[in-house]
C-alpha positions as CSV (number, residue, x, y, z in Angstrom):
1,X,0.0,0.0,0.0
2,X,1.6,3.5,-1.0
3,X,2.1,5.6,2.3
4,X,1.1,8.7,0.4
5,X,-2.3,11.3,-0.3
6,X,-3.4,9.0,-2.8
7,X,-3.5,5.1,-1.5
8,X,-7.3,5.9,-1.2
9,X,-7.5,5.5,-5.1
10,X,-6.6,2.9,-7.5
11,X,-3.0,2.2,-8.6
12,X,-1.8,3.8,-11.4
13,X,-1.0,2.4,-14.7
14,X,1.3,3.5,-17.6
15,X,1.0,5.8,-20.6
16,X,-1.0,8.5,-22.6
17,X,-1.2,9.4,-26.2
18,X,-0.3,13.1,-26.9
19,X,-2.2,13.9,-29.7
20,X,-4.5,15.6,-28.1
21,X,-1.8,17.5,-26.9
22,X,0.0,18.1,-30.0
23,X,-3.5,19.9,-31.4
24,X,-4.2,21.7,-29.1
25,X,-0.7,23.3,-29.3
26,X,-1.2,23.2,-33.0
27,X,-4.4,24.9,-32.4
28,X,-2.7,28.2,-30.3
29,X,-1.0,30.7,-31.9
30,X,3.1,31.5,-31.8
31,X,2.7,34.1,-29.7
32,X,-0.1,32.7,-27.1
33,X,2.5,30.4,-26.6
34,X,5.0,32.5,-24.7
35,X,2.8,32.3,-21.6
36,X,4.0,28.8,-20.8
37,X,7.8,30.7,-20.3
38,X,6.2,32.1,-16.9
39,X,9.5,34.2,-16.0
40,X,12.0,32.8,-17.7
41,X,12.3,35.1,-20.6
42,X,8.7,35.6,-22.2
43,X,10.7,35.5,-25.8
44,X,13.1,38.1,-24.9
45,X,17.0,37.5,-25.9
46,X,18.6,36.0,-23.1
47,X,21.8,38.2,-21.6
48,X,24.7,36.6,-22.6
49,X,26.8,36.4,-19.4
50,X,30.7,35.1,-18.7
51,X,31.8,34.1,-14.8
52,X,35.3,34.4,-14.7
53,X,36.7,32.4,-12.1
54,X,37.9,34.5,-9.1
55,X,41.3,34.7,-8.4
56,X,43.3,34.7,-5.5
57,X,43.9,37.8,-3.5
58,X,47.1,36.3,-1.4
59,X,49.1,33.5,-0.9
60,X,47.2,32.0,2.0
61,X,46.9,28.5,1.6
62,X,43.0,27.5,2.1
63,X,42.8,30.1,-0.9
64,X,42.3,26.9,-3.6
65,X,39.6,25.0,-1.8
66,X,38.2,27.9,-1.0
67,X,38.2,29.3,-5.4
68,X,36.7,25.8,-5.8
69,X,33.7,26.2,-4.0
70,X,32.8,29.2,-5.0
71,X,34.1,29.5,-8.3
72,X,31.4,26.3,-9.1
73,X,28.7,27.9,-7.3
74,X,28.8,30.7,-8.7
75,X,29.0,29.4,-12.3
76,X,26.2,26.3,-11.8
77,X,24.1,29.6,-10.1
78,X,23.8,31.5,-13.1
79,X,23.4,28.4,-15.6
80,X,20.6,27.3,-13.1
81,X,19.4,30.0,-13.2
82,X,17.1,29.9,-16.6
83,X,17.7,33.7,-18.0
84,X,21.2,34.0,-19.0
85,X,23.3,32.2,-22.1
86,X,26.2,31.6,-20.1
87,X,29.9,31.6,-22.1
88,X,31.4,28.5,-22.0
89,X,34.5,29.2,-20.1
90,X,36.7,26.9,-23.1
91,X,35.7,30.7,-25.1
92,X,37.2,32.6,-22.3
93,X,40.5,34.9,-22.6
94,X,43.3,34.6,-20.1
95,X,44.1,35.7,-18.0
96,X,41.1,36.0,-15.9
97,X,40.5,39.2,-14.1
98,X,40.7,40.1,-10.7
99,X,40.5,43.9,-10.2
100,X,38.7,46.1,-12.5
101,X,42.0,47.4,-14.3
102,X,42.6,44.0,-15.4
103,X,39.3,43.9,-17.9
104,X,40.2,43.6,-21.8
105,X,37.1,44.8,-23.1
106,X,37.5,43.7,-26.6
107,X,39.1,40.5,-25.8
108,X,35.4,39.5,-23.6
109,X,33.3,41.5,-25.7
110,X,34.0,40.4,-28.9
111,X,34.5,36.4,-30.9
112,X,34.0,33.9,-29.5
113,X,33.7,34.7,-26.1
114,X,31.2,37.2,-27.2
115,X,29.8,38.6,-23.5
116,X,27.4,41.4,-22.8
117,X,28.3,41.2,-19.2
118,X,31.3,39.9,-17.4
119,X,31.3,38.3,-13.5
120,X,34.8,38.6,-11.9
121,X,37.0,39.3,-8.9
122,X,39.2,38.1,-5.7
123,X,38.7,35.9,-3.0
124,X,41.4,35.3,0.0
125,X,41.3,34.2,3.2
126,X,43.6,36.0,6.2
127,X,43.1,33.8,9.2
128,X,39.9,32.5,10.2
129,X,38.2,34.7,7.2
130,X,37.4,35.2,3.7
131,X,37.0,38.6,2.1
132,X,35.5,38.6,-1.5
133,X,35.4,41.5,-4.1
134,X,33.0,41.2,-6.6
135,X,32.0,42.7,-9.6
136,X,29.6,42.5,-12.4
137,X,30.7,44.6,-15.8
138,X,29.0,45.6,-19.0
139,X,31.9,44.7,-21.4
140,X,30.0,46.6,-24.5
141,X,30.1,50.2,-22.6
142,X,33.6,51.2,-22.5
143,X,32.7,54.6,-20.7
144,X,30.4,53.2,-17.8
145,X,30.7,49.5,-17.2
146,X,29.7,48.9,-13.7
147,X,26.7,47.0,-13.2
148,X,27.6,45.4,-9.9
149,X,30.8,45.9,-7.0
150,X,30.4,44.1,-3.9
151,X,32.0,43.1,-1.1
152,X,31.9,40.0,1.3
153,X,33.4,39.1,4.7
154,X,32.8,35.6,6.2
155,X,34.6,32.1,7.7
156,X,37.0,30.8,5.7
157,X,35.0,27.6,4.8
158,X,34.0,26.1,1.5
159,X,29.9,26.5,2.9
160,X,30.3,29.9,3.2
161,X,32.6,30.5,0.0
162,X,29.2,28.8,-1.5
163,X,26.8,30.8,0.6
164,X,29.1,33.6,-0.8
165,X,28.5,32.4,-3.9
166,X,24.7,32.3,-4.0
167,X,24.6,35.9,-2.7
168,X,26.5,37.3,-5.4
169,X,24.6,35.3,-7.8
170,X,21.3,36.3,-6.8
171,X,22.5,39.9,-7.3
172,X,23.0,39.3,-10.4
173,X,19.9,37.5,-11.1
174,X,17.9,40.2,-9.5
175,X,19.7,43.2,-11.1
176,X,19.6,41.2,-15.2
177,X,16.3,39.3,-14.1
178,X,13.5,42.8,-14.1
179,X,13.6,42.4,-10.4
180,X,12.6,39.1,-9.6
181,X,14.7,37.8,-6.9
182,X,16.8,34.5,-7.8
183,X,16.4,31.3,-5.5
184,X,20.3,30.6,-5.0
185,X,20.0,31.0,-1.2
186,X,16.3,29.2,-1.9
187,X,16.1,25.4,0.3
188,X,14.1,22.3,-0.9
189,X,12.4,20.4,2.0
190,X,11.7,16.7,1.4
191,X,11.2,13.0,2.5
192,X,13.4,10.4,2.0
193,X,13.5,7.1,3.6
194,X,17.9,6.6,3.6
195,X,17.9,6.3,7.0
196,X,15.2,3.1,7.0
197,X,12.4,5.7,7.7
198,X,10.4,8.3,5.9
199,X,11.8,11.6,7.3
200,X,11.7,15.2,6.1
201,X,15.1,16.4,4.9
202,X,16.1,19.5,3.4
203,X,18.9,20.1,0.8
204,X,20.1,23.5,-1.0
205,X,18.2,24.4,-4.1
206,X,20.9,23.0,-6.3
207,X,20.9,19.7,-4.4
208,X,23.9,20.1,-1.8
209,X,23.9,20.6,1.9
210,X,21.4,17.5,2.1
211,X,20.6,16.9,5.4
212,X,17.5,15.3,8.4
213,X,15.2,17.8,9.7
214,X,13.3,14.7,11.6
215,X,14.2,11.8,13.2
216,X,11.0,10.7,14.3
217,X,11.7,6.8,13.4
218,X,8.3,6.4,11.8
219,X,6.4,7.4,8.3
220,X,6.6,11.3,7.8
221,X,5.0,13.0,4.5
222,X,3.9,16.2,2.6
223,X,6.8,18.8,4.3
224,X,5.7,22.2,3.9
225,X,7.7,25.1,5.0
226,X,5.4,28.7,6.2
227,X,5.7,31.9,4.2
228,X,8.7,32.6,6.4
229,X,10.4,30.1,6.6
230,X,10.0,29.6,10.6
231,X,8.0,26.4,10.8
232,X,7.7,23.2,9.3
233,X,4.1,21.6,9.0
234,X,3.9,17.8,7.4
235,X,1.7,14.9,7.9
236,X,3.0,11.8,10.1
237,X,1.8,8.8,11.4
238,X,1.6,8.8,15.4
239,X,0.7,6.0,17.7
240,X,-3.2,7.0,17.2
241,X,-3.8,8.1,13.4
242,X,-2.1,10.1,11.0
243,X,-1.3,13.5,12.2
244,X,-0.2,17.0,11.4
245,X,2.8,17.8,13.1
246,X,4.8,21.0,13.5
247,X,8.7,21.7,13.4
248,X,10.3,25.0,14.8
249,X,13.2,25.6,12.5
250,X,13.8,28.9,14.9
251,X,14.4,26.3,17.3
252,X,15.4,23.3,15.7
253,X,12.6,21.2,17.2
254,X,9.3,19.8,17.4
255,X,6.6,22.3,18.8
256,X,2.7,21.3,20.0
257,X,0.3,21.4,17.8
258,X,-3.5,19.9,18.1
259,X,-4.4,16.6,17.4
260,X,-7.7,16.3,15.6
261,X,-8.6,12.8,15.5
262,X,-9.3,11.0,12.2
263,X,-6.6,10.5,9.4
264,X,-5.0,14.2,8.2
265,X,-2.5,14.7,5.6
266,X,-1.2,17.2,3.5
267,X,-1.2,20.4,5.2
268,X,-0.3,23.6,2.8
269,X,-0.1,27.5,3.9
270,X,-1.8,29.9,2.7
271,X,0.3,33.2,1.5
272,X,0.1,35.3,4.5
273,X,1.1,32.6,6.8
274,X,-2.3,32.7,9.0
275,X,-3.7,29.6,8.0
276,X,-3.3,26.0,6.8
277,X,-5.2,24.0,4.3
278,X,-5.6,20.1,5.0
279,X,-7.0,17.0,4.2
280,X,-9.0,15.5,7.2
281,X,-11.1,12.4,8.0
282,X,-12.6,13.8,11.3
283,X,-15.7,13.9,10.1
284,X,-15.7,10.7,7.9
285,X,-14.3,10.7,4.1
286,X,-11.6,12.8,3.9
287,X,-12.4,16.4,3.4
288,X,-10.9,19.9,3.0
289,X,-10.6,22.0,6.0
290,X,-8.8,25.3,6.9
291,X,-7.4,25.8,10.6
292,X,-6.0,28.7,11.8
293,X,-2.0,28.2,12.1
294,X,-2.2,27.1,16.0
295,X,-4.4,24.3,14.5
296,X,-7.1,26.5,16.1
297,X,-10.6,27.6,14.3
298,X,-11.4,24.1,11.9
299,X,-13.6,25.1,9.2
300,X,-15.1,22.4,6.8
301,X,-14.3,23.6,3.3
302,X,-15.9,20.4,1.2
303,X,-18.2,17.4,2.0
304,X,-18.8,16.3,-1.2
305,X,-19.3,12.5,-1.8
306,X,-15.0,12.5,-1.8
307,X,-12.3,11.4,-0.8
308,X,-11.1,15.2,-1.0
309,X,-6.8,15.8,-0.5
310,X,-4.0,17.9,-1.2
311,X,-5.1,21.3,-1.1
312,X,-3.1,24.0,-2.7
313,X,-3.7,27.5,-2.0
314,X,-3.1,30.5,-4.5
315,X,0.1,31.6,-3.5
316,X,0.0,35.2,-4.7
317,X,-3.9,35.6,-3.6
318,X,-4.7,33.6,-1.1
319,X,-8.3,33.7,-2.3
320,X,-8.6,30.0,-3.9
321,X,-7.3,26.8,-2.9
322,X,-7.3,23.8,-5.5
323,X,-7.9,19.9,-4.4
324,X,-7.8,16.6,-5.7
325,X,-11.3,14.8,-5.4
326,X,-12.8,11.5,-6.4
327,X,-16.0,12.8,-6.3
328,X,-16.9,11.9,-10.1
329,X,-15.0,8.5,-9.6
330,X,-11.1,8.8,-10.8
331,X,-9.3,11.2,-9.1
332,X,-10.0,15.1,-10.9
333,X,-8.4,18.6,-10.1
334,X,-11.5,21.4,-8.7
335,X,-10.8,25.1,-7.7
336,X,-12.8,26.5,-5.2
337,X,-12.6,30.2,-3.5
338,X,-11.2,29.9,0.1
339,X,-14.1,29.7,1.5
340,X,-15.6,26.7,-0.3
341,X,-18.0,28.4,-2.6
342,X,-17.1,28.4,-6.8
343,X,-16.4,24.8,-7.1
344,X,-15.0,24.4,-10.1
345,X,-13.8,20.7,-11.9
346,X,-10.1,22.0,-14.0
347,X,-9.7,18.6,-15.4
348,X,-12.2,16.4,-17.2
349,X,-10.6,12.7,-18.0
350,X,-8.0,10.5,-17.0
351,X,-6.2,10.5,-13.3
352,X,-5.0,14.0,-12.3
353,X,-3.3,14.9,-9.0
354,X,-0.8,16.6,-6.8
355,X,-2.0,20.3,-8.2
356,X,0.3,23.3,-7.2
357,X,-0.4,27.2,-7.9
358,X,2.3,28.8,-9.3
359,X,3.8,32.1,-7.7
360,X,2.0,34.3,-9.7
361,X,-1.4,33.1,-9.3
362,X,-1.8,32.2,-13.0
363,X,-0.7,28.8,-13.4
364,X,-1.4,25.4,-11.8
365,X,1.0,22.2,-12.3
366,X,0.1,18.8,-12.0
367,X,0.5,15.4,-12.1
368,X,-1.7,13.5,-15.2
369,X,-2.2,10.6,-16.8
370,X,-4.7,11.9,-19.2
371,X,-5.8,8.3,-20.5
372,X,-6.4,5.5,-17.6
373,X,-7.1,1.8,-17.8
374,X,-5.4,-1.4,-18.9
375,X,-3.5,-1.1,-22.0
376,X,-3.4,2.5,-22.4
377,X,-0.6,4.2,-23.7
378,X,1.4,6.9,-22.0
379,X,2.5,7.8,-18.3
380,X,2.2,9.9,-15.7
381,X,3.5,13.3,-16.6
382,X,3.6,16.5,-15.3
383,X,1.4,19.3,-16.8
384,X,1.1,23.1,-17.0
385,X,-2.1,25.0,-17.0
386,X,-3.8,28.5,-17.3
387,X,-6.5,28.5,-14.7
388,X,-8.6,31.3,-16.9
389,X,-8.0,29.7,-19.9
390,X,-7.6,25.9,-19.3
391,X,-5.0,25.8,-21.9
392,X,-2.2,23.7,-20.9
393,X,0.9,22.3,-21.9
394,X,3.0,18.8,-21.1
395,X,6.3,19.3,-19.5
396,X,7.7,15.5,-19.3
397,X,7.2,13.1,-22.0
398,X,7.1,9.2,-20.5
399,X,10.2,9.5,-18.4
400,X,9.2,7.6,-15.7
401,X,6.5,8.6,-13.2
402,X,6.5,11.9,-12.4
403,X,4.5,13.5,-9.9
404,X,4.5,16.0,-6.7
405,X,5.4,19.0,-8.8
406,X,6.5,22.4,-6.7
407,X,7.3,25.7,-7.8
408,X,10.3,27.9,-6.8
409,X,9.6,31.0,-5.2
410,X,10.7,33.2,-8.4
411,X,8.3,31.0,-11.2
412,X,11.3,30.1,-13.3
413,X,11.6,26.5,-11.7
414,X,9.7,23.5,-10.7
415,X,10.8,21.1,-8.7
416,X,9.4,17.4,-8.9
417,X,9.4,13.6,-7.8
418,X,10.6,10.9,-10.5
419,X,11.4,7.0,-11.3
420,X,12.5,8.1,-14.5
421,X,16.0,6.9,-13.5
422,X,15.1,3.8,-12.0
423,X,14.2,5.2,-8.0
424,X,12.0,8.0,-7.2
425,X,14.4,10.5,-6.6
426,X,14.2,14.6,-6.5
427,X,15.0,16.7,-9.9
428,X,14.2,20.2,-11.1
429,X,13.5,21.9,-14.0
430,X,12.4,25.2,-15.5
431,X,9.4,25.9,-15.9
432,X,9.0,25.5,-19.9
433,X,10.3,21.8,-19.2
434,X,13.7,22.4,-20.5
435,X,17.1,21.9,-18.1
436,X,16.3,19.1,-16.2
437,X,18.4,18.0,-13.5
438,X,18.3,15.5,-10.9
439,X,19.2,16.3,-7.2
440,X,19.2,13.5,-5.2
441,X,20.5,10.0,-5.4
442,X,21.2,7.9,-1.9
443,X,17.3,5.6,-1.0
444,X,14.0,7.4,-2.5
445,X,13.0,10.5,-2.0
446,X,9.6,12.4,-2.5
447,X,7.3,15.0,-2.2
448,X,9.6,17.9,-2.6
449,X,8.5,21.8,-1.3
450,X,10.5,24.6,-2.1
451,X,10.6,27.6,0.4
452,X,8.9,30.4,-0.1
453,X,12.1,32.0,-0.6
């Protein structure tokens, strides 16, 4: 029996056709079609961006670990990062530069490097410290390059020449990016069962730093971190029933929260932090309720003939929360407004689950297997969708089973659950589908959540 939201329905089978698809995509015009970018470009030219790798500022030995780390954070940052064409560094001049005097314009602005903006510096450590100066330059204008010129002081470690790293990154991301901040100091909460039981973990966005938040020594699901990152709410099965539980990450502990009797899983925040959506059996099937975020204040949301679960609330509004229901028999996506009223059915055939609203309030993803039954061809894949239109878009195509799909916190990125090499493990992507990577690797892990930022 799967340990999961969805036991309560029937096991899944493999494969859908995509010619429906393929019309419908047909069927939209070129530029309609840019919508399904959500923040990673909308059809503009990408910047085309070169990281130098920093150089060192003395002759103190940790210096070359220290470059390491943060010379391939920094780089895998901004390829990560979904807006940039990054220079291949084989195209790059030499020497590198480590002070602003030491720029050759021409030499980084023109073939075949070919860079509209150039990412360079020092780092060195004196003592128990690192001191970095960065800069970011616009190699095209001659007469006013600076973009960018920090400065960064921390321990002479390879985690904080990373965390280093991400900062100056995100800089850049947010300074080239309209804005938007970038999620390289971003953390992905998750369960994996490499310790013989299903605990929450966390990891850095780009997969490192993985480590147990809980080490309760029993079956833990659905982690999902608050608005501000303080607590950790996830489902968990106690010596009664399944649970909600509650984990400080102020202080790095468990912290009460009420028991409400009946089974209760996936628990998801609303925007402003005030609130919690869940899926509870307290009052028979399971049902959609809202709770204050003591666990005080229960209010029934759904009693429809059911099972109702994983409720996902809009993340920019607040004002709807959308649910998987197997009310009409296989399991559908509905929208309703927050306070239960406006039910409305999203998809219409096949076995749909795991919906999450994207940042901007626009977009849902999801898991579907759009045909279901004995012999039918395709799998589950992962799915993109304008809630006013109900035009949507397939992101994977029969790699595997791929479900639990998450946004990051700047709509560029999904993260998502797969078998597609051989174990369910964690791997992002950006949003259009494109630059997918795989995060984790030791036992199986699920059911990723990416902060809110």
């Amino acid at each position: 029996m799967r340990h999961d939201n969805f036991s309560i329905f029937p096991a899944k089978v493999s494969n859908c056709a995509t010619a429906l698809l393929f019309l419908l995509i047909l069927s939209v015009p070129v530029l309609a079609q840019d919508w399904i970018r959500t923040g990673t470009g909308l059809g503009v030219e990408k910047v085309r961006i070169a990281a130098a790798d920093f150089q060192p500022a003395n002759a103190d030995a940790k210096n070359a670990g220290l470059q390491k780390s943060f010379n391939e954070t920094l780089f895998n940052d901004l390829e990560n990062a979904g807006i940039f064409d990054l220079v291949s560094k084989s195209f790059y001049p030499l020497p590198a530069p480590a002070r602003p005097a030491d720029v050759k314009f021409d030499a980084w602005s023109s073939t075949p490097a070919n860079a509209s903006m150039l990412a360079f510096g020092s780092l060195g450590a004196t003592g128990d410290r690192i001191s970095v100066q960065a800069w970011l330059y616009d190699v095209k204008n001659v007469a006013s390059p600076q973009v960018l010129g920090k400065q960064y002081d921390d321990d002479a470690t390879p985690q904080a020449a990373r965390s280093i790293a991400h900062k100056f990154a995100n800089e850049i991301i947010f300074r080239l990016g309209g804005g938007i901040p970038g999620v390289a100091e971003s953390t992905i909460y998750f369960v994996s069962d490499r310790t013989g039981h299903k605990e929450i973990w966390a990891m850095d966005y780009d997969g490192a730093n993985q480590r147990a938040i809980t080490h309760l020594g029993t079956i833990s699901l659905s982690p999902r971190i608050s608005p501000d990152g303080s607590r950790l709410a996830f489902s968990s099965i106690t010596k009664s029933s399944w649970e909600i539980l509650m984990y400080s990450v102020e202080l790095g502990r468990m912290i009460s929260f009420p028991r409400f009797g009946g089974t209760n899983l996936s628990p998801s925040w609303s925007a402003d932090g005030t609130k919690l959506a869940l899926s509870s059996s307290r009052a028979g099937l399971p049902n959609i309720f809202v709770v204050d975020a003591s666990g005080a204040n229960p209010k029934r949301l759904t009693s429809g003939k059911g099972p109702d679960v994983s409720p996902s609330w809009n993340r920019k509004t607040s004002d709807q929360i959308a649910f998987v229901s197997g009310r009409s028999g296989l399991p559908q996506i509905y929208t309703m407004e927050a306070d239960g009223t406006n039910l409305q059915r999203v998809t219409e055939q096949g076995y749909a689950v795991s919906p999450n609203w994207s940042p901007n309030g626009q977009f849902l993803t999801f898991s579907w297997m759009r045909k279901y039954g004995p012999g039918q061809p395709g799998a589950n894949d992962l799915y993109l969708m304008d809630i006013t239109s109900k035009q949507f878009v397939q992101l994977t195509h029969d790699g595997g089973r791929n479900d639990y799909p998450f946004w990051s916190p700047d709509g560029r990125h999904i993260v998502f659950q797969s078998s597609r090499s051989g174990s369910e493990q964690i791997w992002t992507m950006l949003a259009d589908g494109t630059k997918v990577k795989q995060l984790t690797t030791s036992g199986h892990n699920t059911q990723p959540n990416w902060s809110w930022k």
